[in-house]
N, C-alpha and C positions, 0 to 999 in steps of 0.2 A: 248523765251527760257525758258521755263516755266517745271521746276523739282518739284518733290514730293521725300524729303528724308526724313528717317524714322533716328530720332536723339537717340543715345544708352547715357546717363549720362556722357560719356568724353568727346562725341563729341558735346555736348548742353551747355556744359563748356566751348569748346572752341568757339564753335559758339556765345555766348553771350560777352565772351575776344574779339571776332571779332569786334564785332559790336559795342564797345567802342572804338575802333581804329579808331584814323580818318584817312579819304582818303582812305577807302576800298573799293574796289568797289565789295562785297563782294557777293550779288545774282549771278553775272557774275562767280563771282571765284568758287563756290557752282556747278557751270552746269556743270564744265570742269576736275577740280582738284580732285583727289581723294582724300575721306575722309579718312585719314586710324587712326583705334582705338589704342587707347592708355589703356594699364593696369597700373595704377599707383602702383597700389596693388602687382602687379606682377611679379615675381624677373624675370632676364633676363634669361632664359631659355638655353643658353648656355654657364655659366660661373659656375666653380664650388664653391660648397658655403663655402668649407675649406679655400680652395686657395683665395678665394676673401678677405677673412679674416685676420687678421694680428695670426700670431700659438701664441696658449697661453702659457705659461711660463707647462699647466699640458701636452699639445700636444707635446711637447719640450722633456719632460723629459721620457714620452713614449716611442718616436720614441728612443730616446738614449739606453732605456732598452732594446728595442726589436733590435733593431741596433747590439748590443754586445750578444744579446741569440740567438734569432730564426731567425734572417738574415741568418747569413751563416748557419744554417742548411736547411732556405726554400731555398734561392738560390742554394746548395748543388745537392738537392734531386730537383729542377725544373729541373735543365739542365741534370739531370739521366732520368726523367720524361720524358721530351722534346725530347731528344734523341734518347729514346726507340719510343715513337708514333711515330716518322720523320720515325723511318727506317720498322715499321709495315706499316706505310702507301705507301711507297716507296712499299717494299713488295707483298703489297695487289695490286697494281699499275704496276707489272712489265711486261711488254710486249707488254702495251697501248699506243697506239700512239697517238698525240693531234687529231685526227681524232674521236678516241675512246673519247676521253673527250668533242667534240663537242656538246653544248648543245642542237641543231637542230639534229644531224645524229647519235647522241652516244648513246649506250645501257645502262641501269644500271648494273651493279657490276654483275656476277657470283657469285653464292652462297659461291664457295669454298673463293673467295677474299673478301668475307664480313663478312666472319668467320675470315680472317687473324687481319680484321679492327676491329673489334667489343670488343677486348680487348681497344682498345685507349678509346671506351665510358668510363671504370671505371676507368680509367686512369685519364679520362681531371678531371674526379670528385676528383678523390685523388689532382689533380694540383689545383680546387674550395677551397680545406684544405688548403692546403699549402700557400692559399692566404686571407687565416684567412676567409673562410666560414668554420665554423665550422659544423653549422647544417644548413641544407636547409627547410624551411616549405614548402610543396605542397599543394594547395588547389583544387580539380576537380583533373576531370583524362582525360586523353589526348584523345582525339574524335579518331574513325578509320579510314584511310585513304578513306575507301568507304565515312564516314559522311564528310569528310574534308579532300582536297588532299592539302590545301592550311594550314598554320599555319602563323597566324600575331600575330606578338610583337613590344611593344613600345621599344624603344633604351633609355639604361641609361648607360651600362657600356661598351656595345661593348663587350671585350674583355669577359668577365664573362658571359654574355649571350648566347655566342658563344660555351664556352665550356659546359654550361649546355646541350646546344643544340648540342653536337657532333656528337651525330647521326642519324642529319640529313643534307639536301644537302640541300643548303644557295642560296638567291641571294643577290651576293657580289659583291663590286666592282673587277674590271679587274685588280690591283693593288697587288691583297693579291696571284693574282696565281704565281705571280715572288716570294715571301719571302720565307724564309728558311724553318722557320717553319708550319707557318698554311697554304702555298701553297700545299706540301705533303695530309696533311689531310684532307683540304677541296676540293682538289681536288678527294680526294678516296669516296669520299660523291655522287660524281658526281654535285659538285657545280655548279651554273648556274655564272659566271663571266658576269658583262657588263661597260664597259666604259661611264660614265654617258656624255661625250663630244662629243661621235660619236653618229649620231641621228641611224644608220643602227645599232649600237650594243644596242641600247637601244628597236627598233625593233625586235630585232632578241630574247632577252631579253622575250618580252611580247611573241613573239612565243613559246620559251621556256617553259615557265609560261601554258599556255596555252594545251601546250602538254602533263607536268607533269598534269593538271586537267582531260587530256581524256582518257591519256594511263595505266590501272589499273599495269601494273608491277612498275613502279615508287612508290620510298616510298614521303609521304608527305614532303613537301619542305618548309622549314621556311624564310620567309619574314622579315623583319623592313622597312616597310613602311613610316617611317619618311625617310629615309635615312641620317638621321645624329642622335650623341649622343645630348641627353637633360640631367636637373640634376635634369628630374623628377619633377619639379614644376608644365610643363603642357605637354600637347599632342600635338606637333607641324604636320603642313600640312602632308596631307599623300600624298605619289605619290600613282599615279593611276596605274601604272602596274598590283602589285597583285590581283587588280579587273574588270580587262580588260575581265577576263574569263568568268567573274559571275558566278562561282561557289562559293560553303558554303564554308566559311573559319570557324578554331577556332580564336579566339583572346586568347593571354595566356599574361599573366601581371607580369610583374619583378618588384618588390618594394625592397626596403632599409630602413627599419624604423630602429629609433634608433640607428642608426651608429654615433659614435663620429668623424668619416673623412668621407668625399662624396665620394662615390666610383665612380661617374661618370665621362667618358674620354668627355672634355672639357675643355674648356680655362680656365687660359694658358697652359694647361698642356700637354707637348709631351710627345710619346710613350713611352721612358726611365722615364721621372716621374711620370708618372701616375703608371706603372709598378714596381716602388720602395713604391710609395705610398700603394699600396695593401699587398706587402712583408712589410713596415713595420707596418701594422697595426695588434695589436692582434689580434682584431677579428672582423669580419662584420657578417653584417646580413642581408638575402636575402629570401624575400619570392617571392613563382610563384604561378600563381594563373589562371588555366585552367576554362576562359570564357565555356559556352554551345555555340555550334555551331552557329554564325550564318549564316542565311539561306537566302540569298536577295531574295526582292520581284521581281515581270514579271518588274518592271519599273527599280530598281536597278541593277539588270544582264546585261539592254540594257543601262544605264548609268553609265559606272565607275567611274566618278567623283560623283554623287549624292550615290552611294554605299562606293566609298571612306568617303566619308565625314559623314556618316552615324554611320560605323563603326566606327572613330577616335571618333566621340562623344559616342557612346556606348563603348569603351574602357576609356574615360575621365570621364565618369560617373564613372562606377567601380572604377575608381584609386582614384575617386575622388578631380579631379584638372582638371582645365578649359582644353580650344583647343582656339588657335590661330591660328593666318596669317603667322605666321614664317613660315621658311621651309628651306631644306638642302643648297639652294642659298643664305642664311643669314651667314651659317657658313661659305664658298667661300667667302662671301665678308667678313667676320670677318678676317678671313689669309689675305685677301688682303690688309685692312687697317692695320694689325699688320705689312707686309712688310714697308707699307710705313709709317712707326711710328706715327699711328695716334690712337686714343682711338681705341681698339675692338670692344665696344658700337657703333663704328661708321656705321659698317656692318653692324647691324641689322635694316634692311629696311622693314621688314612684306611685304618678296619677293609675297608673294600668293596672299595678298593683292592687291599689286602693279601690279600683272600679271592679275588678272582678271578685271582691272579698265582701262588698260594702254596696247596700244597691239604692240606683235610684240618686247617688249623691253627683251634683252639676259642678260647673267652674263656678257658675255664676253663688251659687251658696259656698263654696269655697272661700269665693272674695270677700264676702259676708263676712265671714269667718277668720278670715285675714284683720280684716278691720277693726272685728271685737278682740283680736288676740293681739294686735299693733297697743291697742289702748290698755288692756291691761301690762304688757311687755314696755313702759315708760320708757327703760331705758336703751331701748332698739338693740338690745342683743339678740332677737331670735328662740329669747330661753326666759321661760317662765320659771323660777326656785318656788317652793310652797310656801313661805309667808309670803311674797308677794302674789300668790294665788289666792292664798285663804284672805285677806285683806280686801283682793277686788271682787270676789262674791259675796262676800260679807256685805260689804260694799252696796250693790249690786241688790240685793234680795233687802237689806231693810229698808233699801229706798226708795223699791217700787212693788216688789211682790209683794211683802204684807204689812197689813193697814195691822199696829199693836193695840189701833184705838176702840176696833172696831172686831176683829176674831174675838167669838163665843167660844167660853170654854168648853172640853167635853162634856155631855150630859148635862149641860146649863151651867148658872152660876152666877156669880155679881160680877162686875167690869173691873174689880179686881182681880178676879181667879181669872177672868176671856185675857187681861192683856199681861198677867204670867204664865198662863198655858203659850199665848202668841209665843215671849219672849224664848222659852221652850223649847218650840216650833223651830227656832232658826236653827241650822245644823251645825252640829257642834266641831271643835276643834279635832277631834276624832274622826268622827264621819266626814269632812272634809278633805283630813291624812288620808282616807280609805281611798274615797274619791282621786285624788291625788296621785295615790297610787295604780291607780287601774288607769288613768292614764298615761304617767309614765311608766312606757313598753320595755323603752331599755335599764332602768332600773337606774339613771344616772342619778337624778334628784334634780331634774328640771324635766320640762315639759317643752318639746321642742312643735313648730307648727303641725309638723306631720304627726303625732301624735295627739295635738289637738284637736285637728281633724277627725282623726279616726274615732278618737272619743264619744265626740259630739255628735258626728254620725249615727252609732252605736244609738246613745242617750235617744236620737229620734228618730228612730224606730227605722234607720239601714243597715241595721245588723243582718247577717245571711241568716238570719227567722223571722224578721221587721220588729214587732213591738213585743214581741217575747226575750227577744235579746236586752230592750230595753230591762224590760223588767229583771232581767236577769242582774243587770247591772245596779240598780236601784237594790236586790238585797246584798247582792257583795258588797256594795258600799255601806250599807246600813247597817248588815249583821254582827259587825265587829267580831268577824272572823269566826262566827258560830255557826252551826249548820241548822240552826232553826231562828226564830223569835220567839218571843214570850210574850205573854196575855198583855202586860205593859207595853210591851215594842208596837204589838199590834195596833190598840187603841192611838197611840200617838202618830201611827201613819197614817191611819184612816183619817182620824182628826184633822189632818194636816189636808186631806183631799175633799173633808167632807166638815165642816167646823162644826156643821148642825145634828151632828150626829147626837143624841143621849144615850146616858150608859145602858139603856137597855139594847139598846140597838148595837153599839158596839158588843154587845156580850153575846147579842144572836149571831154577830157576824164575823165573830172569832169562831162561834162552835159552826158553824157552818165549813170557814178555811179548814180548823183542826178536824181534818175529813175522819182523822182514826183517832182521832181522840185523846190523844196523850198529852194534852196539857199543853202542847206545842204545836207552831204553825213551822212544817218543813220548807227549805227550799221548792223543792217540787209542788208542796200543798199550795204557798205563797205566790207558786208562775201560774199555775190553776185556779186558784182564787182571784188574782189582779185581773187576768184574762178575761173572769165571765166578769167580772163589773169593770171592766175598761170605762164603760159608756155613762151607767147608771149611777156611781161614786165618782167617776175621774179618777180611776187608778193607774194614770199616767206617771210617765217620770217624772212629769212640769212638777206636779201637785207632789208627789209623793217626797221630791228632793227640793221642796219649799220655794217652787220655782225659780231656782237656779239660772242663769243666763244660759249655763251649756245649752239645758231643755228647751229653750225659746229662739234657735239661734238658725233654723236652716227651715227652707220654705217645706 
């Protein structure tokens, strides 16, 4: 089992922390587990950095001026604003049926109802004032739809990007066409909407996409390829949709320098505060800054992942601030741990990371996974220590995985020997520690969510081998740091998978494992052995690790 990894300065940190730890059996853990990087330097990329902060006594006094002056006149004159675009757009809109808005089978706009729309463009800009952009700087000037039918921007403010960008038609989530207001308008855009949960709308999405690049009456269509808001620290994952086409896109860059409040929608911050926070701030400041087209290479058009990712760093370069693993399934599990009252910090798992080391694993078995880790984590820190781990499996496995009344000893016996062989069965304080440690990656001595993720993954069968990784992990945790088992080790795992085994049968199915005979069952003989009787024993992880919670926990 013999790896070649290429160590970056955090992860040579922690690998040396490793290897001060005793009882690691850490070449083993290196094969299987994924590395994932750490930026110490590098603020968390979806928290806002006002809000994160405690408001200073001059932040205070601000908001109170602006509070009693230009409040109610910005609020005044937004819902005059807001008002009038609903019902131009409604307007521009009238006699279309959702047929007509189909992103696959719909036309774009008639001239005469793009003339009705095209007052809201100067519109949303006077609504940019009113939300204290005073002045806009532009940098470049916007490609033409023949050079780029595609336009990508990084996501800071949402809400502000969107209006600078109002004339043009968005892929948006499926969410914004129900709302009062920007469903009207971005619907007269001929918005592309898609449900990032349905995989057929996310399909039909990249058709979309695709269609806008070939069919010249279509105007260029703006993208945010992260799919979620940043506070602009860095350039989080791009989805691959908008380069499914491999056509030239522009890249266009929205910065905020020198703003004394973050203008970016991110935690904690809901639609109503983020939206009072920009009414009351005097004034922000917003520059855009129109990239030169790029144009993919014969290799990047035929891979939209390696085009994607291409891009996000030629967009990171110019802004000037790194690219990460993070990605829109970080902010998903950020809500999900804010439900269940646990840090936000807790979500951020460097989803990208995790997906391309680990296969097969969803949000939606994440969340899962959230839930069972909230309930053992009592105390909402985020951080499992190991007696409060080995307690909630303990916990856990003699409650419901085994009956002590009813497990047969090996090779028979009275209901004495079946319910001490059970009691046996549960894993001990040791194999637990072992456990424990292969899932903690950084060697702190807790176990943070993003490592129990990757754990549990591993345990069922999405390791980069599927269920041989499994197994893999099942002897590192069992062998107590030995590179074989013994005739005793053996019998009591099979045991544990199989209760009805008798000793004759255990003793043909250790010399079977002991393929060379020495007394002993190897690593290697062990991932060979569990392999061909997956099926016919259950030499699963469930069975093998006395049905543990980890093993039961993702679809």
């Amino acid at each position: 089992c013999a790896h070649y990894i290429v160590l970056h300065p955090p992860s040579l940190v922690r690998l040396l922390g490793a290897m001060a730890a005793p009882n690691k059996v850490l070449h083993r853990k290196l094969s299987y587990m994924p590395l994932l990087e750490t930026e110490p330097q590098l603020q968390n990329p979806f928290v806002n950095l006002t809000v994160a902060n405690p408001p200073t006594l001059g932040r205070k006094v601000r908001r109170v001026i602006v509070g009693v002056t230009l409040l109610p006149v910005r609020l005044g004159l937004t819902v005059a604003n807001l008002l009038l675009g609903v019902c131009l757009a409604r307007l521009a809109t009238v006699g279309l049926t959702a047929a007509d808005f189909d992103a696959l089978e719909g036309q774009p706009l008639a001239v005469w109802r793009q003339n009705i729309f095209s007052p809201i463009v100067g519109m949303m800009r006077f609504q940019l004032l009113l939300l204290g952009f005073w002045r806009i700087r532009i940098k470049g000037r916007c490609a033409s739809r023949e050079d780029a039918p595609l336009i990508i921007c990084n996501h800071v403010s949402g809400l502000v990007e969107g209006l600078f960008m109002a004339k043009y038609p968005k892929l948006a989530e499926a969410e914004y066409a129900a709302t009062l207001i920007l469903g009207p308008m971005m619907k007269a855009t001929m918005a592309i909407f898609v449900d990032r949960a349905d995989p057929q709308s996310r399909e039909n999405s990249k058709r979309a996409l695709f269609r806008r690049c070939t069919e010249s009456r279509w105007p260029q269509t703006v993208v945010f390829p992260e799919g979620c808001c940043t506070n602009g620290t860095a350039v989080v994952q791009f989805k691959m949709g908008a380069f499914s086409p491999g056509c030239p896109v522009q890249p266009v860059l929205f910065r905020y320098p020198n703003n004394v409040d973050d203008p970016s929608f991110t935690f904690p911050l809901g639609s109503n505060e983020y939206l009072l926070n920009l009414l009351l701030s005097v004034s922000n400041n917003m520059e855009v800054e129109f990239l030169p087209v790029y144009v993919p290479s014969d290799q990047e058009a035929r891979n939209p992942q390696t085009y994607a990712a291409n891009v996000q760093q030629y967009m990171a370069n110019a802004l000037g601030v790194p690219t990460t693993k993070h990605a829109a399934e970080d902010v998903a599990l950020c809500i999900a741990a804010k439900k269940l009252k646990m840090p936000i910090e807790a979500g951020i798992v460097q989803w990208q990371a995790i997906s391309e080391t680990l296969t097969g694993v969803k949000v939606k078995d994440a969340k899962v996974l959230m839930q069972q880790f909230s309930k053992i984590d009592k105390a909402g820190t985020g951080l499992i220590d190991f007696p409060t781990f080995a307690k909630a499996m303990r916990s856990k496995v003699r409650s419901g995985s085994i009956d002590f009344a009813t497990a047969p000893a090996p090779g028979g016996g009275s209901d004495k020997e079946a319910k001490a062989a059970a009691v046996e069965s549960v894993l001990s304080e040791e194999e637990l520690r072992s456990i424990f440690e292969l899932l903690d990656l950084d060697s702190t001595g807790s176990i943070n969510f993003q490592e129990y993720l990757c754990g549990v993954a591993v345990l069922n069968g999405h390791g980069p081998e599927d269920q041989e990784t499994s197994i893999k992990w099942v002897f590192d945790s069992l062998a107590k740091d030995n590179l074989h088992f013994t005739k005793e080790q053996l019998d009591v795992l099979l045991h544990r998978a199989m209760p009805s085994l008798d000793s004759s049968q255990l003793d043909d199915l250790f010399s079977e494992a002991d393929s060379d005979a020495d007394g002993l069952v190897s690593r290697e003989e062990f991932i060979a052995f569990a392999k061909k009787h997956l099926e016919d024993l259950g030499l699963n992880a469930s069975r093998l690790l006395c049905g543990l919670p980890l093993t039961a926990a993702m679809s």
